[in-house]
C-alpha positions as CSV (number, residue, x, y, z in Angstrom):
1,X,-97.5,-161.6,-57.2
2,X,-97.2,-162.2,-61.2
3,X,-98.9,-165.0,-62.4
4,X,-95.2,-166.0,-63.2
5,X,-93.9,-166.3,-59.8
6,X,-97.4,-168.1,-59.3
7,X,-96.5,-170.7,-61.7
8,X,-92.9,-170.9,-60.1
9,X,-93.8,-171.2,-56.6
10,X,-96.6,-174.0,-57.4
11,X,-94.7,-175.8,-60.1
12,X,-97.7,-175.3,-62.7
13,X,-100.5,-173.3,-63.6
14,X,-103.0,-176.2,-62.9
15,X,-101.2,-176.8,-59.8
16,X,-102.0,-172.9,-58.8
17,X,-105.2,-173.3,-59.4
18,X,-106.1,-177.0,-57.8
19,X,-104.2,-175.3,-54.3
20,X,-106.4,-174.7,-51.3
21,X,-107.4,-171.4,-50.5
22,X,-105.7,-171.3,-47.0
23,X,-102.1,-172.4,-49.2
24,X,-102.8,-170.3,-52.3
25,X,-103.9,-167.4,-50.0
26,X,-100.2,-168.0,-48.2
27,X,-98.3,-168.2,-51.3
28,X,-100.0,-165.1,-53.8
29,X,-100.4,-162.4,-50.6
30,X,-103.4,-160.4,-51.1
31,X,-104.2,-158.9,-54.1
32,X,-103.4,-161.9,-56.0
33,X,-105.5,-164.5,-53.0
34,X,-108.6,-162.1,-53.7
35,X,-108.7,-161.7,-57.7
36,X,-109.1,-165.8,-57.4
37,X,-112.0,-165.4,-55.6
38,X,-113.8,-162.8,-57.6
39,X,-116.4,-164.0,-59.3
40,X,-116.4,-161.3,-62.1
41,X,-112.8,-162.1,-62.3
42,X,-113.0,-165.6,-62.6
43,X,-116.0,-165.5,-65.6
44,X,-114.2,-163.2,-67.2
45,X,-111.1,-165.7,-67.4
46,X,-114.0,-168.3,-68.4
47,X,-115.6,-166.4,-71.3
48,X,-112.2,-165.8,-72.9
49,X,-111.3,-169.6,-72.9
50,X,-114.3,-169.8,-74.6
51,X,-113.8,-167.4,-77.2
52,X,-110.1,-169.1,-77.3
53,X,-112.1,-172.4,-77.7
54,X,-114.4,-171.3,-80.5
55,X,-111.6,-169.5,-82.7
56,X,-109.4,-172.0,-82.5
57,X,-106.7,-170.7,-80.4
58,X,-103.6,-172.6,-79.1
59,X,-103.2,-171.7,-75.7
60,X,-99.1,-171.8,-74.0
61,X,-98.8,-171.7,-70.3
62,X,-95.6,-170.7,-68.7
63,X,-93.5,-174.0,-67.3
64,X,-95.2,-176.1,-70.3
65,X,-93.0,-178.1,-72.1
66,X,-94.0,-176.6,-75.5
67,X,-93.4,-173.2,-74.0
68,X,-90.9,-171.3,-76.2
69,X,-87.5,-171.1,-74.8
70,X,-86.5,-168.0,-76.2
71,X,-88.9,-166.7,-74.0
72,X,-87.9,-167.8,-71.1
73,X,-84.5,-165.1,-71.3
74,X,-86.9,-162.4,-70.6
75,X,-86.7,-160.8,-67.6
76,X,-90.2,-160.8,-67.4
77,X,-91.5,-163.8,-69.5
78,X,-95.1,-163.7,-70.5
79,X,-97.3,-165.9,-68.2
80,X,-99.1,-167.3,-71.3
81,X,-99.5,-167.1,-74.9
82,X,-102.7,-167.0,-77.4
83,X,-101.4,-168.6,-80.5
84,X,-103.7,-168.4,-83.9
85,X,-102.2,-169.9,-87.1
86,X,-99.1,-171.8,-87.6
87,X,-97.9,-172.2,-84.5
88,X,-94.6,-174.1,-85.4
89,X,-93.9,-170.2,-86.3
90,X,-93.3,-169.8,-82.3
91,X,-89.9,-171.2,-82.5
92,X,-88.5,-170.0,-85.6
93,X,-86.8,-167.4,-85.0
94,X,-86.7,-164.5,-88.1
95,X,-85.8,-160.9,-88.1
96,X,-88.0,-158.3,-86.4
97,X,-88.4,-155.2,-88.7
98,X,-89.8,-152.8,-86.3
99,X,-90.4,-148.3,-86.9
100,X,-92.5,-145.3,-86.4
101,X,-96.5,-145.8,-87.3
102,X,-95.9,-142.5,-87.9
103,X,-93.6,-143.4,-91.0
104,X,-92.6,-142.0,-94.2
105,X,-93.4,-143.6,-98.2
106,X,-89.6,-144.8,-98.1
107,X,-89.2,-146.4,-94.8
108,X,-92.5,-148.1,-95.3
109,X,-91.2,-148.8,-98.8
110,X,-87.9,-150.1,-97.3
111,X,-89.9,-152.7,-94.9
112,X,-92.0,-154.5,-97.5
113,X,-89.1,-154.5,-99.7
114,X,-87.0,-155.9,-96.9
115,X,-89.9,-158.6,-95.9
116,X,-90.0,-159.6,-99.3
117,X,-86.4,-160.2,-99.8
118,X,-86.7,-162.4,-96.2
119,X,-89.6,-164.2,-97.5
120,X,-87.4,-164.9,-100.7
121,X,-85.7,-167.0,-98.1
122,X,-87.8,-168.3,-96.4
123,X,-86.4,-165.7,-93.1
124,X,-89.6,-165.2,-90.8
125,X,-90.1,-161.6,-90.2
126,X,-91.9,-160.6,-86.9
127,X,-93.6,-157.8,-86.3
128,X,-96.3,-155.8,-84.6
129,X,-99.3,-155.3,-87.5
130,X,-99.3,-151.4,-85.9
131,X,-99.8,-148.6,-89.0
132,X,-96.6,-147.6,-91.1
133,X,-93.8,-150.0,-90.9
134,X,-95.0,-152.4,-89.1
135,X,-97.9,-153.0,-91.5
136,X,-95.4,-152.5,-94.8
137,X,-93.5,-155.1,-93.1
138,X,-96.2,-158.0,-92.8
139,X,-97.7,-157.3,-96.7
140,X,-93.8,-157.2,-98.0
141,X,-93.8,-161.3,-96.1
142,X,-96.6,-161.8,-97.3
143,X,-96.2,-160.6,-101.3
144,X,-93.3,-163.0,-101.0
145,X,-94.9,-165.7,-99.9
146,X,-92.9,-166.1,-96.7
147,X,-93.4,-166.9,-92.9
148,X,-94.5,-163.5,-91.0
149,X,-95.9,-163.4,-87.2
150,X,-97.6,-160.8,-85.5
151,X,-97.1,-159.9,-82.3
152,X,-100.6,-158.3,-80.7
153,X,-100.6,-155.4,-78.0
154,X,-104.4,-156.5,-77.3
155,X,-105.9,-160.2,-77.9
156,X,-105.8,-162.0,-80.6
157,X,-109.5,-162.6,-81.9
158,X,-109.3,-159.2,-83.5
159,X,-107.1,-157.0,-85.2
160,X,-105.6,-153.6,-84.4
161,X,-105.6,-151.6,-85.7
162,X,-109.2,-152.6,-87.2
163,X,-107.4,-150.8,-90.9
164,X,-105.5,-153.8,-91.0
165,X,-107.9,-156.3,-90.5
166,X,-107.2,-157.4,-94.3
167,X,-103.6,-158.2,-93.3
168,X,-105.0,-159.9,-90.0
169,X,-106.4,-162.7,-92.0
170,X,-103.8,-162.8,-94.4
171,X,-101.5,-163.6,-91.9
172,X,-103.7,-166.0,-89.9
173,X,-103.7,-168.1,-92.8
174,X,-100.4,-168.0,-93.7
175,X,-98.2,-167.2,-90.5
176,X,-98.9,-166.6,-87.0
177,X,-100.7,-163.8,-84.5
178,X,-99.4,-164.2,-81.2
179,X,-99.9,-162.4,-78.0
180,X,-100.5,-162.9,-74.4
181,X,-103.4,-160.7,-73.9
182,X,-106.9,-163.3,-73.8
183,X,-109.4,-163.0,-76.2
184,X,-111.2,-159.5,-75.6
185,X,-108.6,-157.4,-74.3
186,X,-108.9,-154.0,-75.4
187,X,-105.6,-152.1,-77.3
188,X,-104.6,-150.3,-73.7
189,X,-101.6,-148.2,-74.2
190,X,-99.5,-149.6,-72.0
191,X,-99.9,-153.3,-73.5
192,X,-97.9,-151.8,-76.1
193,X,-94.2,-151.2,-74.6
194,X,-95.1,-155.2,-73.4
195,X,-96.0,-156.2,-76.4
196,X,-92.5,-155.1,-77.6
197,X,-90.3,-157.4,-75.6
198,X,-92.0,-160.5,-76.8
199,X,-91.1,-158.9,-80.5
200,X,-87.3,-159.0,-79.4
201,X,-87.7,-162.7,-77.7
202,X,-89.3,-164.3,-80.9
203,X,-86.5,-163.0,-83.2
204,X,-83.2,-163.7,-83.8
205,X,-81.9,-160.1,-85.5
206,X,-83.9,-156.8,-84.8
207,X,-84.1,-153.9,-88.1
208,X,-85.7,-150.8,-87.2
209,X,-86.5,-149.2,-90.6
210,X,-87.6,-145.5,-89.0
211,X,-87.6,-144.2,-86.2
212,X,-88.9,-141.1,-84.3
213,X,-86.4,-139.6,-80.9
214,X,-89.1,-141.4,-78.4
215,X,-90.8,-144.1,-81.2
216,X,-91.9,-147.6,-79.3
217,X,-89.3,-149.3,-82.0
218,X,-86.8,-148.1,-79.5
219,X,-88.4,-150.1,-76.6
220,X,-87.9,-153.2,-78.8
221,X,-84.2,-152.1,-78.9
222,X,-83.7,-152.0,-75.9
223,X,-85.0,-155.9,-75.0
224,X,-83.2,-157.1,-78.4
225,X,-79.9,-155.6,-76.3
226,X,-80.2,-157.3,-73.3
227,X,-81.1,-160.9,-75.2
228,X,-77.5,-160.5,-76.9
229,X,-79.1,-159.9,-80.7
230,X,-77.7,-157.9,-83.6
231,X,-79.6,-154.6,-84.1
232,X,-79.7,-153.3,-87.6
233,X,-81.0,-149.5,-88.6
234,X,-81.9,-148.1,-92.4
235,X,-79.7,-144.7,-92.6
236,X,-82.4,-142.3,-92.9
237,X,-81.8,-138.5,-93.9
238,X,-80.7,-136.0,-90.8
239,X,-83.3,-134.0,-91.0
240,X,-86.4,-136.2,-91.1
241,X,-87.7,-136.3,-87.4
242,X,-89.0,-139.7,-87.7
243,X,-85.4,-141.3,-88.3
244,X,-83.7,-139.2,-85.3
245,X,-84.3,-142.2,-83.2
246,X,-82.9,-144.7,-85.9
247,X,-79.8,-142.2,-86.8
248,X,-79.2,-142.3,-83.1
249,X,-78.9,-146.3,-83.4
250,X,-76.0,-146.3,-85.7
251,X,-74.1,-143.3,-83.5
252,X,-74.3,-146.1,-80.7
253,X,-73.0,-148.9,-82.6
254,X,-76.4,-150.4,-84.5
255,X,-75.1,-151.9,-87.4
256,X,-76.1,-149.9,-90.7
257,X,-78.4,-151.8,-93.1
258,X,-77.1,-150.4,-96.5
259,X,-77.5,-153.2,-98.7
260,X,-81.0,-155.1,-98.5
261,X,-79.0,-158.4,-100.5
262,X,-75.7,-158.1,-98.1
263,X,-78.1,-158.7,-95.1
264,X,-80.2,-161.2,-96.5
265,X,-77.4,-163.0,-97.2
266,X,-76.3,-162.3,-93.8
267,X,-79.2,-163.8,-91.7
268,X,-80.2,-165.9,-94.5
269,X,-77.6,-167.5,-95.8
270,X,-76.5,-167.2,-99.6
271,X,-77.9,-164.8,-102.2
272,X,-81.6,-163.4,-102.5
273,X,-83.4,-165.5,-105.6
274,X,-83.9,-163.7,-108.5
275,X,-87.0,-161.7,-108.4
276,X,-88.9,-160.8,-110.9
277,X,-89.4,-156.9,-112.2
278,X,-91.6,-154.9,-114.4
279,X,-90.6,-152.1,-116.4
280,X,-88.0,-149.3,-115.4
281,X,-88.6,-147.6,-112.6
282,X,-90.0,-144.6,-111.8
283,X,-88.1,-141.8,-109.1
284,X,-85.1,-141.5,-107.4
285,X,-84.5,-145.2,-108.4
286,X,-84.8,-144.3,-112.4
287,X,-82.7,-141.8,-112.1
288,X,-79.9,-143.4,-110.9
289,X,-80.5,-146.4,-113.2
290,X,-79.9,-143.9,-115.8
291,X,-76.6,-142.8,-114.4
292,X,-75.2,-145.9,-114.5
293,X,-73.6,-147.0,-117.7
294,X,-70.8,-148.9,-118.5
295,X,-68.2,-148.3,-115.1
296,X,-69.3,-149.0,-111.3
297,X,-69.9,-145.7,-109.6
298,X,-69.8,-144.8,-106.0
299,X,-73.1,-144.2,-104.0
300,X,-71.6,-140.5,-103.2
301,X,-71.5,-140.1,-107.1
302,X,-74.6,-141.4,-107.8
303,X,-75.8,-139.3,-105.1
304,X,-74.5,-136.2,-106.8
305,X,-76.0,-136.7,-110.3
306,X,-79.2,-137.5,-108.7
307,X,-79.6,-134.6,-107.1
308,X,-79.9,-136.5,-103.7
309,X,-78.8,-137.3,-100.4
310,X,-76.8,-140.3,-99.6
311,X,-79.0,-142.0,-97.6
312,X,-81.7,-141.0,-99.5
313,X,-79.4,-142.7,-102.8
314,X,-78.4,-146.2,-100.6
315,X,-82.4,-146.5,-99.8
316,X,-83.2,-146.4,-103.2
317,X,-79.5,-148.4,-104.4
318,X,-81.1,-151.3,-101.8
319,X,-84.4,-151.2,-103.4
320,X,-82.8,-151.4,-107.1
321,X,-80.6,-154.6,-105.6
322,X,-83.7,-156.5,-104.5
323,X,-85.3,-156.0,-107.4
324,X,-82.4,-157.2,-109.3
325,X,-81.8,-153.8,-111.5
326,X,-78.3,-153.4,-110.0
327,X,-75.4,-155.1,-108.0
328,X,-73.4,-154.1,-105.5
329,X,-69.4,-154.1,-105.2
330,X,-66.9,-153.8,-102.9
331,X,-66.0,-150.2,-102.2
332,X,-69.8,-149.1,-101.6
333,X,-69.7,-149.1,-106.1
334,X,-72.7,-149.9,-107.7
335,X,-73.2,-151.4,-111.4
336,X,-76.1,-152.3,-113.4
337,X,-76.8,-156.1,-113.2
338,X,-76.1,-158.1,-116.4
């Protein structure tokens, strides 16, 4: 029995654990009866409230009133919850920018631009501090001096990967690490896939920037469907095998993130601040800066005289937008901001 259906059939965690042996024994069935009397169990369960203790963690049981609700429309709702940081972050909401670790330069390019527009207003951005996009996504937060949390697939006294450890802190002081795995769990690879549903439950629009035909992003998909939330994928070109996955989103109805400023203002409400920017810029998004003169120009024609894809051109039209080089108009046109 989970320790969910524990927490049900008692009415509390404390409850559970205050029950006789003879009733807790008739309730949990075996397996469950005999890992509360295992000694090695029970220490184990001990030492990580103490390392939850000495680091400061917040710790949410199931059934507790400041359990988050959003939670609770899981089908299978974590049982508790290590919380490090700003916990008011819990209930937030934000968009979950989610992709392959596996990623290329522009989609982890896309996800720290994309944080950092969020963090422009104020828009939490969750996500899972794995390599590529995920880690892109929680320095672009960051840079803009927004909310970010970070969901853990092991517990929360260290980081994972251990590259990112840098970001770890960062983030505990300025946002949140969540995860329901105590203190010392090891990265497993199944805690993963799990880890993934809570992603969906803390956010309120999912983005997946890249992904590969069997990436984990897909997993996050898949819970962000059954909650009822708007799924959002970055066109990627058709032959890159680590945007098959995301391509296959927008086939199935994912709504295409083209414009980094047109979703902003969508989840966030009103236009992105003005951002600050250095000097030109260099690549694809030069380029088609200096294409652009005095008429708007469609992103097929801008394409052309670049020398690019499409979705290679809207990637780096999105990036120009945020950084306030360019603005968009109806008809998919672009123009160089005044």
């Amino acid at each position: 029995m989970s320790a969910v259906r524990l927490i049900e059939a008692f009415g509390s965690a404390r409850a559970a654990l205050r029950a006789s042996a003879r009733r807790f024994d008739e309730v949990a069935r075996t397996a469950a009866a005999h890992h509360r009397r295992d000694l090695e169990v029970t220490s184990a369960a001990d030492r990580a409230m103490a390392t939850a203790e000495r680091l400061d963690m917040t710790v949410v049981l199931y059934g507790a009133a400041d359990y988050p609700g959003r939670l609770l429309n899981l089908t299978d709702p974590p049982s508790v919850l290590f919380l490090r940081g700003h916990r008011e972050l819990l209930t937030a909401g934000g968009v979950a920018i989610v992709g392959s670790r596996k990623s290329t330069q522009r989609g982890r390019d896309v996800a720290r631009r994309l944080a950092r527009a969020l963090a422009a207003k104020a828009v939490p951005v969750v996500s899972g501090l794995a390599l590529g996009v995920d880690g892109a996504a929680h320095l672009g937060a960051l840079d803009g001096a927004g909310p970010t949390v970070a969901v853990l697939g092991r517990g929360a006294d260290q980081a994972y990967p251990r590259g990112h450890t840098h970001i770890f802190r960062r983030i505990l002081e300025a946002g949140l690490v969540v995860s329901e795995f105590a203190p010392g769990t090891s990265p497993l690879p199944h805690h993963f896939p799990r880890r993934n549903r809570i992603l969906a439950g803390l956010a309120d629009t999912v983005v997946v920037v890249e992904a590969a035909a069997r990436s984990g992003a897909l997993i996050t998909v898949e819970h962000a469907l059954d909650l009822g939330l708007d799924v959002w994928a970055v066109p990627g070109p058709i032959d890159s095998p680590t945007c098959k996955g995301s391509n296959a989103l927008l086939t199935d109805g994912a709504r295409a993130l083209v414009s980094l400023e047109d979703f902003v203002r969508t989840v966030g409400g009103g236009d992105i601040p003005s951002l600050s920017r250095g000097g030109l810029p260099e690549g694809l998004e030069g380029v088609i800066l200096r294409l652009m003169q005095d008429e708007p120009l469609e992103a097929a024609a801008l394409a052309r005289g670049a020398g690019a894809d499409v979705p290679r051109t809207l990637v780096a039209l999105s990036t120009l937008e945020v950084e306030g080089w360019v603005e968009q108009l109806p008809g998919m046109r672009f123009r160089r901001a005044g």
